[in-house]
MOPAC internal coordinates of N, CA, C and O (Angstrom, degrees):
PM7 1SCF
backbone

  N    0.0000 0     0.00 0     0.00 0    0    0    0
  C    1.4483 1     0.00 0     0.00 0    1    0    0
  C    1.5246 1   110.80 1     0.00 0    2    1    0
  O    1.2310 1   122.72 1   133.12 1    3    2    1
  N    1.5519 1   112.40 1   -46.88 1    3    2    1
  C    1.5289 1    99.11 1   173.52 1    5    3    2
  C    1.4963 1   116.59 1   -66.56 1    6    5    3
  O    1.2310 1   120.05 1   129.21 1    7    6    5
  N    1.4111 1   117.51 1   -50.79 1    7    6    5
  C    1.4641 1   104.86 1   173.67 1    9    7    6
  C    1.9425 1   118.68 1   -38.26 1   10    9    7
  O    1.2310 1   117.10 1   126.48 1   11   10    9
  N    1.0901 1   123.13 1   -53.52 1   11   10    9
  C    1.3343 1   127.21 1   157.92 1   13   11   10
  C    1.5641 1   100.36 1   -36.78 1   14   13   11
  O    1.2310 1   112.98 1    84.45 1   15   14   13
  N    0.8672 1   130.87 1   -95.55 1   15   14   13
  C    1.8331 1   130.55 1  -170.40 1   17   15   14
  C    1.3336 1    96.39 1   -22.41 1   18   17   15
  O    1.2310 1   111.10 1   109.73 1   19   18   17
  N    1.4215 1   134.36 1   -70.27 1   19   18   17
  C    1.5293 1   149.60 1  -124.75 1   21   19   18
  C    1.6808 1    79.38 1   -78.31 1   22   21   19
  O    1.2310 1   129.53 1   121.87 1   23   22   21
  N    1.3681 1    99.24 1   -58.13 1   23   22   21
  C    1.8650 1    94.85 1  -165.04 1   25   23   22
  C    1.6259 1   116.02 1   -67.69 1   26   25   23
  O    1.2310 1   120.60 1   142.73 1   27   26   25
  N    0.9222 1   116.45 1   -37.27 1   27   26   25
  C    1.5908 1   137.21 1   159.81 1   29   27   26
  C    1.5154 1    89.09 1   -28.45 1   30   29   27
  O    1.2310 1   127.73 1    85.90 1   31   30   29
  N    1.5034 1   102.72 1   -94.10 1   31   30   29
  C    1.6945 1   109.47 1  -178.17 1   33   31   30
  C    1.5770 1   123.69 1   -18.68 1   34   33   31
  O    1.2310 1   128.80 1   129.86 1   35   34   33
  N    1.6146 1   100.66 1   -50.14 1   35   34   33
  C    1.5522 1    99.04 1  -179.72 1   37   35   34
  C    1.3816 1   123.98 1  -103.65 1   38   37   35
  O    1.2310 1   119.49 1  -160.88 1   39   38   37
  N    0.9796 1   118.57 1    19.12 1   39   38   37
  C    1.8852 1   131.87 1   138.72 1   41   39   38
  C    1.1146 1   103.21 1   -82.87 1   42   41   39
  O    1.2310 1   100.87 1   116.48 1   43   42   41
  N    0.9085 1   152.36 1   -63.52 1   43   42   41
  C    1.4648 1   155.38 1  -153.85 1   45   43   42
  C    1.4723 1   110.52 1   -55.72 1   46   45   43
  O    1.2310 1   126.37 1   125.10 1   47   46   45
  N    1.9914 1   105.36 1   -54.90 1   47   46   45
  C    1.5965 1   110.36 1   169.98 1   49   47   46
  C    1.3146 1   118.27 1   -74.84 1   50   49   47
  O    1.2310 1   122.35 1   156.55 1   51   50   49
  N    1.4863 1   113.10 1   -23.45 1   51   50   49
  C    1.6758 1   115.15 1   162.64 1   53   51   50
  C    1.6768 1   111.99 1   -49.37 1   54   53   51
  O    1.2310 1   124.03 1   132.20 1   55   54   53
  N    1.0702 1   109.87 1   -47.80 1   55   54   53
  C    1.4089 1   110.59 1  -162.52 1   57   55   54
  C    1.6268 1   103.15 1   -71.49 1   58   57   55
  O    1.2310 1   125.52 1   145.12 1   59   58   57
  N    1.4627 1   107.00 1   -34.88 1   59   58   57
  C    1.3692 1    97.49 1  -165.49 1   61   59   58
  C    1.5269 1   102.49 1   -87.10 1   62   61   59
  O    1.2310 1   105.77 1  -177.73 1   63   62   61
  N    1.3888 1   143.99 1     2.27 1   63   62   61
  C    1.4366 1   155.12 1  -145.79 1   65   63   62
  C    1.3944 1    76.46 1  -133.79 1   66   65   63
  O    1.2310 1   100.83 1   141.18 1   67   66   65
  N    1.4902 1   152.43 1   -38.82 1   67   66   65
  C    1.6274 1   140.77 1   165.10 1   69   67   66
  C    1.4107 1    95.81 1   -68.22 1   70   69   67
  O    1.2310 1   111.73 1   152.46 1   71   70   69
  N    1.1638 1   133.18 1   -27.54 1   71   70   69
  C    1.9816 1   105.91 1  -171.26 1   73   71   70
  C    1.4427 1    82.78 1   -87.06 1   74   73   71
  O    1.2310 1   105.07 1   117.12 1   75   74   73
  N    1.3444 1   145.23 1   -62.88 1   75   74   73
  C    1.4900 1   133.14 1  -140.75 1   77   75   74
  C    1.6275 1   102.07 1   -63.05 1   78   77   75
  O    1.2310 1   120.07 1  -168.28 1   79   78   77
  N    1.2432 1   117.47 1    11.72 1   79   78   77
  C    1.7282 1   111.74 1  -170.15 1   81   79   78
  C    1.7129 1    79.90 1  -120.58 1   82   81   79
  O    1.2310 1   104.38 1  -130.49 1   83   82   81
  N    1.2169 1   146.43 1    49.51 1   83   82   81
  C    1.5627 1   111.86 1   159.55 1   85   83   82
  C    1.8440 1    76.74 1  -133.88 1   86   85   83
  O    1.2310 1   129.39 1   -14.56 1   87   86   85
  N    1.3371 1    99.50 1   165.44 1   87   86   85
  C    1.4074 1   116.17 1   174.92 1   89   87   86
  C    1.8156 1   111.97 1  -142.48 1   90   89   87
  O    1.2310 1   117.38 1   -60.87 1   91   90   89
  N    1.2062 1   122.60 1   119.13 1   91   90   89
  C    1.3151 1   105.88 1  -172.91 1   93   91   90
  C    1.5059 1   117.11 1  -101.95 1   94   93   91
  O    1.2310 1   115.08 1   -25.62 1   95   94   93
  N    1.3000 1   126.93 1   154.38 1   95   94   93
  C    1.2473 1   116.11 1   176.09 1   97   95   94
  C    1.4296 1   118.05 1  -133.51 1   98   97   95
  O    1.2310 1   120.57 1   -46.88 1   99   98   97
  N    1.1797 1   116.51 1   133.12 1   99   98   97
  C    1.5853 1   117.65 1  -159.45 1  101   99   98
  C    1.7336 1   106.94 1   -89.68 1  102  101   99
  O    1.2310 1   120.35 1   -38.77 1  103  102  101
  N    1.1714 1   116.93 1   141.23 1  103  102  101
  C    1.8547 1   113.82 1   166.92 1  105  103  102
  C    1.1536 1    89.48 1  -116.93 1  106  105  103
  O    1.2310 1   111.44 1   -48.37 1  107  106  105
  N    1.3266 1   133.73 1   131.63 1  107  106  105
  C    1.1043 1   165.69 1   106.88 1  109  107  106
  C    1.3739 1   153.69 1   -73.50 1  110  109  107
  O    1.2310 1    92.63 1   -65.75 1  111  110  109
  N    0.9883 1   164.27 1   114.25 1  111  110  109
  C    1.9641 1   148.17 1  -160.21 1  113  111  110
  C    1.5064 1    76.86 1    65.49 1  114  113  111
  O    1.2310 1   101.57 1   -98.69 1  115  114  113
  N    0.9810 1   151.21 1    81.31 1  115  114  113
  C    1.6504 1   123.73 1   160.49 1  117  115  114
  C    1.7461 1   123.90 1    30.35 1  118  117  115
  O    1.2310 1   125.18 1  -141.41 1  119  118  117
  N    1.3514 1   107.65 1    38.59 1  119  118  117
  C    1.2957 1   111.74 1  -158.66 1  121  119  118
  C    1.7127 1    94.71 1  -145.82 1  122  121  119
  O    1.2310 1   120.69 1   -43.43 1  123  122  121
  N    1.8645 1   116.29 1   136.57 1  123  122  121
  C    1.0967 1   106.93 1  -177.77 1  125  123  122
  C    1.7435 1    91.07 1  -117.78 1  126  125  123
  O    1.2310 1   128.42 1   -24.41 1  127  126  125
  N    1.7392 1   101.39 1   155.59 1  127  126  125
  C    1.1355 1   115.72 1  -157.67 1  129  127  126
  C    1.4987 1    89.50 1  -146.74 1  130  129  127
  O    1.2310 1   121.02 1   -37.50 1  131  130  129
  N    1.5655 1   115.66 1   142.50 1  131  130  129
  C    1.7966 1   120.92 1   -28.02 1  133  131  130
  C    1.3586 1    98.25 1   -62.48 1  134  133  131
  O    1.2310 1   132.42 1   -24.47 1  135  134  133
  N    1.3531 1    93.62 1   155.53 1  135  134  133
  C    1.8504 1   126.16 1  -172.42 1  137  135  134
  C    1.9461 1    82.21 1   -77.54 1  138  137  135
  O    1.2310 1   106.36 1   166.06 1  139  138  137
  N    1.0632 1   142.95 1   -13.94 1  139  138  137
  C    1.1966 1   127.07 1  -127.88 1  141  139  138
  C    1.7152 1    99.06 1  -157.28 1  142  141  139
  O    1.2310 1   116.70 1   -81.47 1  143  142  141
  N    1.2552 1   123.87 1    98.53 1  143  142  141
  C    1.2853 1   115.89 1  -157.82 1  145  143  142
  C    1.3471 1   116.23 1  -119.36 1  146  145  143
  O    1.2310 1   104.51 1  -115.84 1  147  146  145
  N    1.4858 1   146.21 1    64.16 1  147  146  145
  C    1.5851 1   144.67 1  -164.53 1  149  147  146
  C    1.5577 1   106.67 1   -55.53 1  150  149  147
  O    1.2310 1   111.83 1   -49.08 1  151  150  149
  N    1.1073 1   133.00 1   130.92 1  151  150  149
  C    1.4410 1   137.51 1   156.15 1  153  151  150
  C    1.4653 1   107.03 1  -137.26 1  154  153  151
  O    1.2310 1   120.51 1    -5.68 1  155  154  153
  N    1.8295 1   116.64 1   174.32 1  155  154  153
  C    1.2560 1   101.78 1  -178.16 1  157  155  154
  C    1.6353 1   113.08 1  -121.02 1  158  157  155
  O    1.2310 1   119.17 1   -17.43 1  159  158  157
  N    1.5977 1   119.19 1   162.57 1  159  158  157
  C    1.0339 1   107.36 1   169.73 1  161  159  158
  C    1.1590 1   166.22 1   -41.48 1  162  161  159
  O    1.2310 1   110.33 1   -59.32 1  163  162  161
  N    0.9678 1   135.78 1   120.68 1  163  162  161
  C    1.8203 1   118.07 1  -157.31 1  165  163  162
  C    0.9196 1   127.41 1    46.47 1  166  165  163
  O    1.2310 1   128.39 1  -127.33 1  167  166  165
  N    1.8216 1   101.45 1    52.67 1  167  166  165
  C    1.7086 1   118.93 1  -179.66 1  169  167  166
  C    1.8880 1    88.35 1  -129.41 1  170  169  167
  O    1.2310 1   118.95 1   -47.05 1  171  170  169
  N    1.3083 1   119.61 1   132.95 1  171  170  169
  C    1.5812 1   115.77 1   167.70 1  173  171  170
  C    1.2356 1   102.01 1   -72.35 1  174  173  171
  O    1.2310 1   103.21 1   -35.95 1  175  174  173
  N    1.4435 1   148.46 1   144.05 1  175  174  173
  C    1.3867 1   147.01 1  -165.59 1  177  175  174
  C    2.1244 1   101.37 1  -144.58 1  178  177  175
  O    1.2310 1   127.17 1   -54.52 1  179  178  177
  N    1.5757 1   103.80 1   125.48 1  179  178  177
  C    1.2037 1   107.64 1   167.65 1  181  179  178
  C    1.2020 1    94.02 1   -85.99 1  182  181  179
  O    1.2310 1   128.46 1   -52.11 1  183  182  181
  N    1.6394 1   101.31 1   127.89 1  183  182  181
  C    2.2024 1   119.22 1   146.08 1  185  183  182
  C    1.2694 1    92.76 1   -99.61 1  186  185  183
  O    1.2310 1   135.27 1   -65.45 1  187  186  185
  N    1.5052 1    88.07 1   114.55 1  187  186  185
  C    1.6151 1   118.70 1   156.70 1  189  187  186
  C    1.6535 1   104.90 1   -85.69 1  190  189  187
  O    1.2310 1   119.81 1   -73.58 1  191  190  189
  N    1.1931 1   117.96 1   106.42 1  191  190  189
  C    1.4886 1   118.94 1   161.69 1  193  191  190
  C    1.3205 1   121.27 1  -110.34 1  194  193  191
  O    1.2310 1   123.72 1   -23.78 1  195  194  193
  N    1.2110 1   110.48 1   156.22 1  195  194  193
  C    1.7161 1   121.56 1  -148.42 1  197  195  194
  C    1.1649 1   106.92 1  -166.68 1  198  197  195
  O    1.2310 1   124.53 1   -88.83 1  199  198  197
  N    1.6680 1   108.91 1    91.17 1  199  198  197
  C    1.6448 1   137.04 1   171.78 1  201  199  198
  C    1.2468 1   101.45 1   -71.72 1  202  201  199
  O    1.2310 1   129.34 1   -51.83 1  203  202  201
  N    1.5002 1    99.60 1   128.17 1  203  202  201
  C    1.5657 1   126.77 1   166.17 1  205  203  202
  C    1.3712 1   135.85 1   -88.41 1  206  205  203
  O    1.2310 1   137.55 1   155.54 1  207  206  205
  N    2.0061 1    83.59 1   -24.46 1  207  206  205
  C    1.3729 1    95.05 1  -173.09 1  209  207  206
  C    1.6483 1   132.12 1  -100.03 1  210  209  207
  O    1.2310 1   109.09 1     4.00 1  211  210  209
  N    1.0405 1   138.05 1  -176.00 1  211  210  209
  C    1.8366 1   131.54 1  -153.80 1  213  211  210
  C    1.5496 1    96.23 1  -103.31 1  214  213  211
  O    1.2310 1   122.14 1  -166.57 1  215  214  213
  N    2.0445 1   113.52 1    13.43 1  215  214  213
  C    1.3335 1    89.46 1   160.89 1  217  215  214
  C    1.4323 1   102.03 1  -164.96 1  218  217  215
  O    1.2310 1   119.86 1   -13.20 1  219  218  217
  N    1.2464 1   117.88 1   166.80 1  219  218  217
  C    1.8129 1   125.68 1  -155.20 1  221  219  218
  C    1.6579 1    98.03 1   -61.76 1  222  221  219
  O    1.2310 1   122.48 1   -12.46 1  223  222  221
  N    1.4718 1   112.86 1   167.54 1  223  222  221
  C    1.8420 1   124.65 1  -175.14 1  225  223  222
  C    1.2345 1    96.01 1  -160.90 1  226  225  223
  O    1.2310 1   117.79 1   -73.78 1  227  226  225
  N    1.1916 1   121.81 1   106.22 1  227  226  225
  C    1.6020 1   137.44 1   157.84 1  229  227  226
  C    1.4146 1   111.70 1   -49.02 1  230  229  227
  O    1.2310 1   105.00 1   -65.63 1  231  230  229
  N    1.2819 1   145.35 1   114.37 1  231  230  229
  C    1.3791 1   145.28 1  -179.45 1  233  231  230
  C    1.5998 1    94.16 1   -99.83 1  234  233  231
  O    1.2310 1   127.92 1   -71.64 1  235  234  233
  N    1.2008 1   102.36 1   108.36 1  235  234  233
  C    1.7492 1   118.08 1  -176.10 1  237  235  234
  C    1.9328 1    97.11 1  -105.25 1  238  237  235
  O    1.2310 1   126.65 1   -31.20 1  239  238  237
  N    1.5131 1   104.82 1   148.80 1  239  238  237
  C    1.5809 1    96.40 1   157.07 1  241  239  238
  C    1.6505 1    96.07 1  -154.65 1  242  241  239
  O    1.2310 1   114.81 1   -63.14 1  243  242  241
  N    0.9871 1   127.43 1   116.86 1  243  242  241
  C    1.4574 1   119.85 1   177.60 1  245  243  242
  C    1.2298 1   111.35 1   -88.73 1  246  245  243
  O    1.2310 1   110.68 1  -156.94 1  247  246  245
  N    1.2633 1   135.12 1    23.06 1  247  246  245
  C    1.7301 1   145.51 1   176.90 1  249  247  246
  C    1.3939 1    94.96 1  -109.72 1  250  249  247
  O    1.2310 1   115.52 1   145.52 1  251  250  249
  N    1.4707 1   126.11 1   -34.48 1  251  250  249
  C    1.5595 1   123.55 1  -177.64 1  253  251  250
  C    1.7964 1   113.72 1  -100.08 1  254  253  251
  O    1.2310 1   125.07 1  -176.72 1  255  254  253
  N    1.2639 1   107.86 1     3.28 1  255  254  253
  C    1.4783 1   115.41 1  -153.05 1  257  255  254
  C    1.4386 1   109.23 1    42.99 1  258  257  255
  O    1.2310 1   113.02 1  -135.99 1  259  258  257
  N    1.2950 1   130.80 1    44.01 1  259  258  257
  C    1.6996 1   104.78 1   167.08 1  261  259  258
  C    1.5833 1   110.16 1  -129.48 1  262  261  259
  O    1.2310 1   123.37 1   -15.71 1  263  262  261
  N    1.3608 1   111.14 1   164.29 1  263  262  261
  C    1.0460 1   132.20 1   139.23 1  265  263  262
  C    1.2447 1   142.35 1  -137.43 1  266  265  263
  O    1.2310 1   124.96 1    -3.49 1  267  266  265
  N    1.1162 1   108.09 1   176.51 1  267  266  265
  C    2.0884 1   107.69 1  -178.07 1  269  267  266
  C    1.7741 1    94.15 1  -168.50 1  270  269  267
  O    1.2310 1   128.60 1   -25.08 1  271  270  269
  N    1.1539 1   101.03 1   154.92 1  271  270  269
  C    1.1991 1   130.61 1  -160.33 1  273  271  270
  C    1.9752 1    89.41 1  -117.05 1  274  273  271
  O    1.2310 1   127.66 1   -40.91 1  275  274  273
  N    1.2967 1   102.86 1   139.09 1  275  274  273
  C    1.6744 1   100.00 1  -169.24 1  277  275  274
  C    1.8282 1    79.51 1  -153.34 1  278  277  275
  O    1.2310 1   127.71 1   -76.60 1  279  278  277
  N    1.5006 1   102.77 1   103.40 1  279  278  277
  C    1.3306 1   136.00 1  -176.35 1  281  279  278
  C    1.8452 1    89.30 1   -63.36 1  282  281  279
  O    1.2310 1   124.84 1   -35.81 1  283  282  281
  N    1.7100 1   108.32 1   144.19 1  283  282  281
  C    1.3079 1   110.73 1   138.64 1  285  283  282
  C    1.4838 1   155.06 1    15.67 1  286  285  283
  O    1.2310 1   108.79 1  -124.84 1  287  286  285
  N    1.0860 1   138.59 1    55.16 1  287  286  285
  C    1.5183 1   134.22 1  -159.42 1  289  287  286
  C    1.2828 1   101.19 1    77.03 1  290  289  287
  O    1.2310 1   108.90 1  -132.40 1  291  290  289
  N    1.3530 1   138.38 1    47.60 1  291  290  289
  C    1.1406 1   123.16 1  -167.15 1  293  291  290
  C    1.7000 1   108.60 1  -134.93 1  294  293  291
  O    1.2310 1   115.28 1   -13.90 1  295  294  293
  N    1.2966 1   126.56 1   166.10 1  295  294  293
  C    1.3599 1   131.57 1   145.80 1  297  295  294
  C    1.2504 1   130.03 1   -90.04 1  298  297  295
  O    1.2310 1   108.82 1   -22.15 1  299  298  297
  N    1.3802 1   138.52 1   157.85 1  299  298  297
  C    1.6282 1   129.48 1  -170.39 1  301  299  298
  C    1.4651 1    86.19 1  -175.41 1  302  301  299
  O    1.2310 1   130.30 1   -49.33 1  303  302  301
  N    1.5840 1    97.75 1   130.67 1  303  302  301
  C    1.5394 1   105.73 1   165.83 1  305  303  302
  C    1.2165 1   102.23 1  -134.23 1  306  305  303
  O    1.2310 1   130.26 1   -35.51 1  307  306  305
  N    1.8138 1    97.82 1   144.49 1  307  306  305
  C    1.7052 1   132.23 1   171.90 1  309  307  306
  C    1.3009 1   112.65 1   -94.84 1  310  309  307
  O    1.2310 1   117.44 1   -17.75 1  311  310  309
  N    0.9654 1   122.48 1   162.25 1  311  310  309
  C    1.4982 1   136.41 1  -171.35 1  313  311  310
  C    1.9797 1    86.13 1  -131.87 1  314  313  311
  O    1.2310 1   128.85 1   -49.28 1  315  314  313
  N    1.3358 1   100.55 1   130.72 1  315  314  313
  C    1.6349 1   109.67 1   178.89 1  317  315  314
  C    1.3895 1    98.21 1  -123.38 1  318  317  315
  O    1.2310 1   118.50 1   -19.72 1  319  318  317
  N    1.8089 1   120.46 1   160.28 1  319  318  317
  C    1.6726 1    87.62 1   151.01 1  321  319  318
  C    1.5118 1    91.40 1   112.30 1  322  321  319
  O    1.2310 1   133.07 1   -10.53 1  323  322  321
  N    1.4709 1    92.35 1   169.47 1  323  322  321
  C    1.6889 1   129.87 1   -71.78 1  325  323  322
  C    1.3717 1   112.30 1     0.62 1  326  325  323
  O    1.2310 1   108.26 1   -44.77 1  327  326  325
  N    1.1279 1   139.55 1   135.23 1  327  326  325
  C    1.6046 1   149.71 1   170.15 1  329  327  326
  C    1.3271 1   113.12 1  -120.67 1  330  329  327
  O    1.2310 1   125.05 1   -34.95 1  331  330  329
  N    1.6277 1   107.90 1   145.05 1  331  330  329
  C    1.3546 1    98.43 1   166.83 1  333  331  330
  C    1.1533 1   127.32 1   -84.58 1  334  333  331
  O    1.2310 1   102.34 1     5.88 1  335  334  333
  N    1.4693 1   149.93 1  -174.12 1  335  334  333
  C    1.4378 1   146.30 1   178.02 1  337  335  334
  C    1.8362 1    86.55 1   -60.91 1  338  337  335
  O    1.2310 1   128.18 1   -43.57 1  339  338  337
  N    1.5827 1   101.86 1   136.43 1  339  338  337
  C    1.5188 1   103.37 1   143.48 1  341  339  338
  C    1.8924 1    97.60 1   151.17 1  342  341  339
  O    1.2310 1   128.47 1    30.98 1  343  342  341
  N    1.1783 1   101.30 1  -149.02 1  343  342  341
  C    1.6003 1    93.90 1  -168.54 1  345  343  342
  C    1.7585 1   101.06 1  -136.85 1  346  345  343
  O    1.2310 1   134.64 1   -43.41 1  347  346  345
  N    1.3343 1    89.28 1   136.59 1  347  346  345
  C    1.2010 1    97.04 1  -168.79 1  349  347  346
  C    1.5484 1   110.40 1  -132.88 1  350  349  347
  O    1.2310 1   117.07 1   -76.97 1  351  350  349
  N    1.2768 1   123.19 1   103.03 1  351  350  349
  C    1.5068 1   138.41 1  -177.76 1  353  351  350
  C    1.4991 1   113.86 1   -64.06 1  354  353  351
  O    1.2310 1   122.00 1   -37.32 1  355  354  353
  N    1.6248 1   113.77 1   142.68 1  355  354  353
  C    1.4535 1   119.15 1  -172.21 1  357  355  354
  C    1.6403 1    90.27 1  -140.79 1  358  357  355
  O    1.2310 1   124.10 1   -21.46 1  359  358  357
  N    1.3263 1   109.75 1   158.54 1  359  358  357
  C    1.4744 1   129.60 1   170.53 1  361  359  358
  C    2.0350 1   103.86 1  -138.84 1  362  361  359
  O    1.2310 1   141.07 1    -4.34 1  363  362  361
  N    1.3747 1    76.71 1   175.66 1  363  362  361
  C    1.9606 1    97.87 1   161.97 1  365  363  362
  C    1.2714 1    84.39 1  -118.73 1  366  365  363
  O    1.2310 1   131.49 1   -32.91 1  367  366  365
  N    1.2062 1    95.42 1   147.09 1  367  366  365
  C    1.6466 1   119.10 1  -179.60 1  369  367  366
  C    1.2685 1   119.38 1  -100.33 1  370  369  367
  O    1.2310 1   127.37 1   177.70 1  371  370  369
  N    1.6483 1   103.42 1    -2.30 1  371  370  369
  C    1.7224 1   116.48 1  -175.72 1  373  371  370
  C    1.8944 1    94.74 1  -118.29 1  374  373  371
  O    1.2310 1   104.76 1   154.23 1  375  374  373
  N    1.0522 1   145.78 1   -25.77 1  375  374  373
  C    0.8646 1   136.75 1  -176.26 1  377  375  374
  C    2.3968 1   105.86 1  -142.19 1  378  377  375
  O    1.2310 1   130.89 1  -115.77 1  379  378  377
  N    1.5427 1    96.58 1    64.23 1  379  378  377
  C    1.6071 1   100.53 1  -162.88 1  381  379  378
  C    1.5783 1   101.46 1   -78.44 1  382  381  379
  O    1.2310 1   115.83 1  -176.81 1  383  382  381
  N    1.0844 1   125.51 1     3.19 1  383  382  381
  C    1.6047 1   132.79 1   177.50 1  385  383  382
  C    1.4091 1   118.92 1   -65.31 1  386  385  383
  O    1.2310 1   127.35 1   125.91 1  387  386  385
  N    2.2463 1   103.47 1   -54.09 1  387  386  385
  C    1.1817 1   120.11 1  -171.08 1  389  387  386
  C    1.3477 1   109.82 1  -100.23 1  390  389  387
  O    1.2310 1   117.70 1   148.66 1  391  390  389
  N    1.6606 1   121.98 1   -31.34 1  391  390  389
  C    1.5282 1   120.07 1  -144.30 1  393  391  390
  C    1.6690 1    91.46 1  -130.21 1  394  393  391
  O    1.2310 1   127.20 1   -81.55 1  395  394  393
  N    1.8249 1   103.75 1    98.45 1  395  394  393
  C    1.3652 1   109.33 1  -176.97 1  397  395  394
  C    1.2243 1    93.71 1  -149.67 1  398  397  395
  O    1.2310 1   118.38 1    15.25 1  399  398  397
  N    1.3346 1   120.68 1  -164.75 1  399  398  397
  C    1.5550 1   146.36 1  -162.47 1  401  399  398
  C    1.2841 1   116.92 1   137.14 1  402  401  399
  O    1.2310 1   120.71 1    17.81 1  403  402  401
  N    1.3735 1   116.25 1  -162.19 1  403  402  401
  C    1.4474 1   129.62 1  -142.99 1  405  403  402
  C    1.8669 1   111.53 1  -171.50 1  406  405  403
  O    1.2310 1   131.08 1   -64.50 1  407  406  405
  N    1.0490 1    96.22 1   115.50 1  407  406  405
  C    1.8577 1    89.49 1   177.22 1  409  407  406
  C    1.6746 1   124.50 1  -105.96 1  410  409  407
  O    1.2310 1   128.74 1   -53.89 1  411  410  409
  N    1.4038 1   100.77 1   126.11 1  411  410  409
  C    1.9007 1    91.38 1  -158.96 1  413  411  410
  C    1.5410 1    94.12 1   -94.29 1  414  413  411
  O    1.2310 1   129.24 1   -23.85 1  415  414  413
  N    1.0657 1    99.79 1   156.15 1  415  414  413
  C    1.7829 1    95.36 1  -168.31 1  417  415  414
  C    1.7095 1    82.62 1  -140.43 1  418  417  415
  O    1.2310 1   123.84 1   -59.83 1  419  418  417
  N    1.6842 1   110.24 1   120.17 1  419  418  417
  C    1.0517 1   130.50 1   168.49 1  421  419  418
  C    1.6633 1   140.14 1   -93.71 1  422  421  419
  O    1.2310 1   120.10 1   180.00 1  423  422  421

């Protein structure tokens, strides 16, 4: 029975130590929100992104090498990470005027 409890316990804090690692970021107006993204070091981190708008936004970052393409009304998740401390700039590659930011990695 305690082994049952003990393991219980550590799924349970697994699961909740897997939600505190995703961060989502919204595009909207052609605009991604927050502009401004804290996560921590040498943590792998899901970006959950989640288009609002009536047409696709390439999430480019040439400090992370990535991209992904996040279709229309849609959701799309990245996997970032482990990072070291420092700052690392992102754009849309279809609209790089309005829909940018920066991720500070602490």
């Amino acid at each position: 029975m305690n082994k049952l409890l003990l393991t219980s316990s550590l799924l349970i804090s697994g699961l909740v130590f897997a939600a505190d690692q995703e961060v989502t970021l919204v595009i909207e107006n052609h605009q991604m929100k927050p502009s401004t993204i804290e996560i921590p070091a040498d943590k792998k981190i899901k970006l959950i992104m989640v288009n609002k708008d009536n047409s696709a936004e390439e999430f480019e970052s040439y400090d992370l090498a990535r991209e992904k393409i996040v279709p229309a009304n849609s959701t799309t998740d990245l996997y970032i990470g482990p990072l070291k401390p420092g700052v690392y700039k992102f754009h849309g590659e279809l609209n790089p005027k309005t829909a940018h930011g920066e991720i500070i990695v602490k």
